[in-house]
C-alpha positions as CSV (number, residue, x, y, z in Angstrom):
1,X,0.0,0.0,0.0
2,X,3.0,2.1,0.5
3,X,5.6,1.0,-2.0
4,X,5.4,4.2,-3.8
5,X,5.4,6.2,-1.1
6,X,8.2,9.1,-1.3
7,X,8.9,9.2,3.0
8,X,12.2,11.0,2.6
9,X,9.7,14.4,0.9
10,X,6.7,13.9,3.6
11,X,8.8,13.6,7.0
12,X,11.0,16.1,5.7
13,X,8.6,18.7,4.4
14,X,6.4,17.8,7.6
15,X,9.4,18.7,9.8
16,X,11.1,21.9,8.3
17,X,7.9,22.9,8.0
18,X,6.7,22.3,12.0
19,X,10.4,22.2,13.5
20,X,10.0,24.1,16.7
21,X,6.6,21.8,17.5
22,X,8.7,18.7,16.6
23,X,11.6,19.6,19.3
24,X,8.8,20.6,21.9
25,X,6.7,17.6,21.1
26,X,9.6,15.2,21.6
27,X,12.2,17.2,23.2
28,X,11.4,19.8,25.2
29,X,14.4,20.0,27.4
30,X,16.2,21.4,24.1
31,X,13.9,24.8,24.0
32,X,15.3,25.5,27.7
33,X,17.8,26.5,25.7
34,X,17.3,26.9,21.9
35,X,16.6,30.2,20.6
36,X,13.4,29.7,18.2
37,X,14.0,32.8,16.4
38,X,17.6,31.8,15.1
39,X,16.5,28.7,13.0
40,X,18.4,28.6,9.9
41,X,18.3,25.0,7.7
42,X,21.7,24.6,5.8
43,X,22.4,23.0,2.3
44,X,22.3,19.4,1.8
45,X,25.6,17.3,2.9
46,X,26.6,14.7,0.0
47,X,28.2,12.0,1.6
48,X,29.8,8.7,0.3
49,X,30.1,5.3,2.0
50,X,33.6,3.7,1.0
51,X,32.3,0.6,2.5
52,X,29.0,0.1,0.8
53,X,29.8,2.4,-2.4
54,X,26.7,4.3,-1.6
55,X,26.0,8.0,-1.6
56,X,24.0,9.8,1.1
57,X,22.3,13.2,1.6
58,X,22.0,14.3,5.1
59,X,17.8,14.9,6.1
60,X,18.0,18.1,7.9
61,X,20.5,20.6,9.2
62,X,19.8,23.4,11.5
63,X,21.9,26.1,12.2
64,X,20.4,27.6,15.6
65,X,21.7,29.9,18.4
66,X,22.3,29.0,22.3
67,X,19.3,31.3,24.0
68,X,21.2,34.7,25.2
69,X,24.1,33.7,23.6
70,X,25.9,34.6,20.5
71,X,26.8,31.3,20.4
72,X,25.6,28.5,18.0
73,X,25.2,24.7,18.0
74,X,23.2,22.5,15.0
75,X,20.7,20.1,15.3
76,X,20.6,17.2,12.5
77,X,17.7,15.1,12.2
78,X,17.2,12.1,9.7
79,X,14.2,10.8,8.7
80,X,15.1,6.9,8.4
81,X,12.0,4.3,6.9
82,X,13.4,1.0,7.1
83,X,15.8,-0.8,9.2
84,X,19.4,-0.7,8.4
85,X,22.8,-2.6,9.5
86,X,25.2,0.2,10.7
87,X,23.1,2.6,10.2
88,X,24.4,4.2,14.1
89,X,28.0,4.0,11.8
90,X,26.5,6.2,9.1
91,X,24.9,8.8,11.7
92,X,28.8,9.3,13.2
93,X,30.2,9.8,9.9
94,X,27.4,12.5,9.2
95,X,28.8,13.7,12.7
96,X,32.4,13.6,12.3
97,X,31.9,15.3,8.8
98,X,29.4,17.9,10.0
99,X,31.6,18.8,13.0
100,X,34.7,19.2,11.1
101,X,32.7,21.5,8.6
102,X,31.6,23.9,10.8
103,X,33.6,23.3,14.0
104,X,30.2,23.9,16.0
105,X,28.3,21.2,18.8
106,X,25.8,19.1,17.0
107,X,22.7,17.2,18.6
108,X,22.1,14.6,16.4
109,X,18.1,13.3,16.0
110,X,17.0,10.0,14.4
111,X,13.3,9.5,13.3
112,X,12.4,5.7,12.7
113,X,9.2,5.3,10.9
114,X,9.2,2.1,9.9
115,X,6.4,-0.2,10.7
116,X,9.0,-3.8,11.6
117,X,11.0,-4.4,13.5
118,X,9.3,-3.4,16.9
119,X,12.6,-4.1,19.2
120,X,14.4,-0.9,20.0
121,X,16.5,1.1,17.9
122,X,19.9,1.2,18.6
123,X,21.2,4.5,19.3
124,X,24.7,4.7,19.7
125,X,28.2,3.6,18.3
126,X,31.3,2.4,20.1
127,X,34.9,1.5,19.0
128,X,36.5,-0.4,21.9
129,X,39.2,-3.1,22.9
130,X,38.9,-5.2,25.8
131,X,41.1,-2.6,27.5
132,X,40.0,0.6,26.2
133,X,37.5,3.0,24.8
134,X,38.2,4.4,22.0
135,X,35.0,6.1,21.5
136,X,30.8,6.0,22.4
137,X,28.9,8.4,19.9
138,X,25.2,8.8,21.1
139,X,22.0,10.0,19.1
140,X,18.5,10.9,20.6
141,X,16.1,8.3,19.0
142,X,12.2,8.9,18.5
143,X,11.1,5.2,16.8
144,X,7.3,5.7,16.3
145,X,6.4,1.9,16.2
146,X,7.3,1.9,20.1
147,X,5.0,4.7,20.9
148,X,1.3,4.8,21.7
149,X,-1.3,7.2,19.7
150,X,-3.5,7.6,22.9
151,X,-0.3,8.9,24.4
152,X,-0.4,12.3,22.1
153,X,-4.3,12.7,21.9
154,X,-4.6,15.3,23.6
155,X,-1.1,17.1,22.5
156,X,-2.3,20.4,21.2
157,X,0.6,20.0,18.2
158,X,0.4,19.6,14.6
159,X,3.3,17.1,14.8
160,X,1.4,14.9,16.8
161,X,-1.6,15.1,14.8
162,X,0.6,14.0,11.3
163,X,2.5,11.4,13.4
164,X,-0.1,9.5,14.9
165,X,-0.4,7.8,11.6
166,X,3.1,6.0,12.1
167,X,2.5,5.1,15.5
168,X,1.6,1.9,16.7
169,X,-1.8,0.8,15.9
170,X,-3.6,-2.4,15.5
171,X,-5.6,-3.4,12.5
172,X,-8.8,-2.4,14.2
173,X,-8.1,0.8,15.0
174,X,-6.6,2.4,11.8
175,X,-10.0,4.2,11.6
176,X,-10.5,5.8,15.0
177,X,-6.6,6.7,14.7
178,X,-7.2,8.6,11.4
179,X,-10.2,10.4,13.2
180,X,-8.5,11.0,16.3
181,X,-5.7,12.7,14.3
182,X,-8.5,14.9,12.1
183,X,-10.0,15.8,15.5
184,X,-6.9,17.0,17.1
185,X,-5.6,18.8,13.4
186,X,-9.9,20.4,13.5
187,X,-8.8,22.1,17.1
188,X,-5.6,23.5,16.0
189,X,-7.2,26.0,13.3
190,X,-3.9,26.2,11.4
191,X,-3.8,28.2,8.0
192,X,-5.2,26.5,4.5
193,X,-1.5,25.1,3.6
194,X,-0.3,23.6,6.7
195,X,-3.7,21.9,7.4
196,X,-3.9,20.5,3.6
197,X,0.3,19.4,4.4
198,X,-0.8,17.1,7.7
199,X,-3.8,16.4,6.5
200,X,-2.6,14.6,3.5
201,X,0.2,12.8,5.6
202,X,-2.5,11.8,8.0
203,X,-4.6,10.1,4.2
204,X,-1.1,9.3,3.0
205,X,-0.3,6.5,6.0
206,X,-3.9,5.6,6.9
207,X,-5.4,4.8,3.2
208,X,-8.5,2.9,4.3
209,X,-10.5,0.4,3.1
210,X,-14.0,0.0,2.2
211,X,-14.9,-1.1,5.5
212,X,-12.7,0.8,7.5
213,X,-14.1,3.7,5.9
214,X,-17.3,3.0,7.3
215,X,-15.8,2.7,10.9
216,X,-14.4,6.3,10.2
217,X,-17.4,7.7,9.1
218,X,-19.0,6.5,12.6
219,X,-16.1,7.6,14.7
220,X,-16.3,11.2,13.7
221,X,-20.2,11.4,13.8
222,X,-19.3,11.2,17.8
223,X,-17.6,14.1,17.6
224,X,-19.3,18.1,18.0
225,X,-20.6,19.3,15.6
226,X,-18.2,22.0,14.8
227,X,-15.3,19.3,14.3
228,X,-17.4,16.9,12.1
229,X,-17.9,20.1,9.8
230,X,-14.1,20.3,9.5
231,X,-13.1,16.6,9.2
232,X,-16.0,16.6,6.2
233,X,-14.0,19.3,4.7
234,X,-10.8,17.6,4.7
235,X,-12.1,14.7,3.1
236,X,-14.6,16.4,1.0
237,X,-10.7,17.8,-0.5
238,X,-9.4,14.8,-0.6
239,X,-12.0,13.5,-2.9
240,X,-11.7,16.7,-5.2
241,X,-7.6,16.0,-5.1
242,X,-8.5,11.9,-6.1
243,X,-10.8,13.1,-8.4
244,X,-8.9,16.1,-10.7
245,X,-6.0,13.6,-10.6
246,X,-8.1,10.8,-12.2
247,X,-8.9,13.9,-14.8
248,X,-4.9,14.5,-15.2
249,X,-4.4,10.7,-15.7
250,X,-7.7,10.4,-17.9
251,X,-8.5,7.6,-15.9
252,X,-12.8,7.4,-16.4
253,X,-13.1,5.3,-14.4
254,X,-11.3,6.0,-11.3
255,X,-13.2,9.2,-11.8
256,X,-16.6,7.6,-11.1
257,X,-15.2,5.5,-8.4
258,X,-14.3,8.8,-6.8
259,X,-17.3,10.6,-7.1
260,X,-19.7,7.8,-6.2
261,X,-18.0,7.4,-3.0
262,X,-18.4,10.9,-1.9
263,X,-22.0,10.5,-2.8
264,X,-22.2,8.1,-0.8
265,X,-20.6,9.5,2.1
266,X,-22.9,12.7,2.0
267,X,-25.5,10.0,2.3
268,X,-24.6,8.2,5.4
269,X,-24.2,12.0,7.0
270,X,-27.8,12.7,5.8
271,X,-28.9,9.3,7.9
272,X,-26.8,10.0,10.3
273,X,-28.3,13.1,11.2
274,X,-32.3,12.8,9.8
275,X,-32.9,9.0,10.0
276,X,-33.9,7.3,7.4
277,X,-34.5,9.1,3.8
278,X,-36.9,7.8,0.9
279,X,-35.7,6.3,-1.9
280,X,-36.6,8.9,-4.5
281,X,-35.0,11.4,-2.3
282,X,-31.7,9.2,-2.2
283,X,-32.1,9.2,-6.3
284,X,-31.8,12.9,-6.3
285,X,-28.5,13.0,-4.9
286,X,-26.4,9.9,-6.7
287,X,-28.0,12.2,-10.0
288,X,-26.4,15.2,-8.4
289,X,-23.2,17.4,-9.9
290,X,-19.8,17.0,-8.0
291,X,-20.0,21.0,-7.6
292,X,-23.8,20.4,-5.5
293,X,-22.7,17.4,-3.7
294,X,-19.8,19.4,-2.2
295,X,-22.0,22.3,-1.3
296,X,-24.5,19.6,0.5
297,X,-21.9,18.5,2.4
298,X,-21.4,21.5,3.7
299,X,-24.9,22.6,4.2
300,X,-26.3,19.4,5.8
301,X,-25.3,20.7,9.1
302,X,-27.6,22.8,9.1
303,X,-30.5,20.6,8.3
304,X,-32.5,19.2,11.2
305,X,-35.5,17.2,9.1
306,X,-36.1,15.8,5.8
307,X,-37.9,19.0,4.9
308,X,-35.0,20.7,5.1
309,X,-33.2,18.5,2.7
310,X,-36.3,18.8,0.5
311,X,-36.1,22.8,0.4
312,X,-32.8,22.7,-0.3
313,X,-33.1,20.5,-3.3
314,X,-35.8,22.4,-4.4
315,X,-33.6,25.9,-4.8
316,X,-31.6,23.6,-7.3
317,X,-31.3,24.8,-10.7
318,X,-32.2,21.5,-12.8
């Protein structure tokens, strides 16, 4: 389901984007003494691997100030989606090289997002002898698979919203996870482009199924009012973004697919909300435009009987 899936562009853009709520999400110790207003990402770092004959770019590269200092340190985090031998070797060379660069103290940050294995990352490298240390090089670790979604429900942070998706979830719950995270994004009231950027990561790594998508539906018709207006706008987006890239594509048919499913969704809300609805009223809306199903979804919350449903049919032009 994810094979395609470019991780290296969504954590990154993700991060650089919501860096200061990443290091207070997961490490708040570091704003005791990080001054927020200095952040400065650096160029990529090329690296090679003599032993593997593989080249490397370095994830991100902060440049940041000590608070009430003129003094400065970087932060480099990697974004890391499967699990690698000597990887903790490759995160000392991008130390060693990154410190003789710029000659400047460097807290190193691995993200593991991988779904297996489950044991815990390593985080550190050593060179010793029986008789002597040569060296023990240690990197701060967040490996989402270990960590618990309920644990950053109520986190008021965009990061946690996005990263809930990675976290660990069974089967069953993939659809109240992808809820929970739309309810905590709703609450956040972030501008138009950062809630379209997490809320696609969110759709990105919970892509559900037929059925799970009717577990979803039921999950978010818990929630106020208020908040199940903004989730359907999310997804009410993300079936215009399915369906003008069917249009790109040409693809007809994954067109209708697209459409008939948010029919079909702005039908469940209907029931949800009136009760049942009769048949030749249910017509009327699978024979309805894209455009007027969209602005249904968005005026159904205001409905509360069938009569209002009827009225508002009725100002249709047909």
């Amino acid at each position: 389901m994810t094979n395609n899936i470019d991780h290296d562009r969504l954590f990154k853009e993700l991060i650089s984007t919501f860096f200061v709520e990443f290091i207070e999400l997961f490490f708040p110790q570091l704003m005791d003494y990080l001054d927020r207003d200095s952040i400065t990402f650096l160029d990529k770092e090329v690296f090679t691997d003599v032993t593997e004959g593989e080249r490397y770019e370095s994830d991100l590269v902060a440049q940041v100030k000590f608070r009430g200092k003129e003094s400065f340190f970087l932060i480099h985090l990697e974004a890391q989606e499967s699990s690698r031998k000597w990887f903790n070797r490759r995160m000392f060379t991008y130390f060693a090289r990154f410190h003789e660069k710029f000659v400047l103290p460097i807290y190193p940050i691995v993200i593991f997002s991988y779904s297996k294995p489950k044991r815990e990352a390593i985080s550190q490298y050593v060179v010793d002898f029986p008789d002597f240390k040569v060296l023990e090089f240690n990197y701060q670790v967040v490996q989402l698979n270990r960590l618990n979604w309920r644990d950053f429900l109520n986190q008021p942070n965009p990061v946690a919203s996005a990263l809930m998706a990675k976290m660990n979830i069974a089967e069953k719950e993939r659809a109240k996870v992808k809820a929970e995270c739309l309810r905590l994004l709703i609450t956040l009231r972030l501008n138009p482009a950062k809630m379209q950027l997490i809320s696609g990561f969110i759709d990105t790594y919970l892509n559900l199924n037929p059925v799970e998508e009717r577990q979803f539906q039921e999950e978010i018709s818990t929630f106020s009012q208020p908040v199940q207006e903004g989730v359907m706008q999310i997804t009410t987006s993300w079936m215009r973004q399915g369906i003008e890239l069917g249009i790109e594509q040409g693809i007809e048919q994954g067109i209708e697919r697209g459409i008939e499913r948010e029919k079909t969704l702005i039908l469940r809300q209907l029931k949800r909300k009136l009760g049942e609805i009769n048949p030749s009223l249910e017509t009327k809306i699978m024979e309805l435009s894209i455009d007027d199903v969209e602005a249904l979804g968005e005026a159904l919350f205001d409905f509360s009987k069938v009569e209002d449903l009827i009225n508002w049919l009725n100002t249709l032009i047909t």
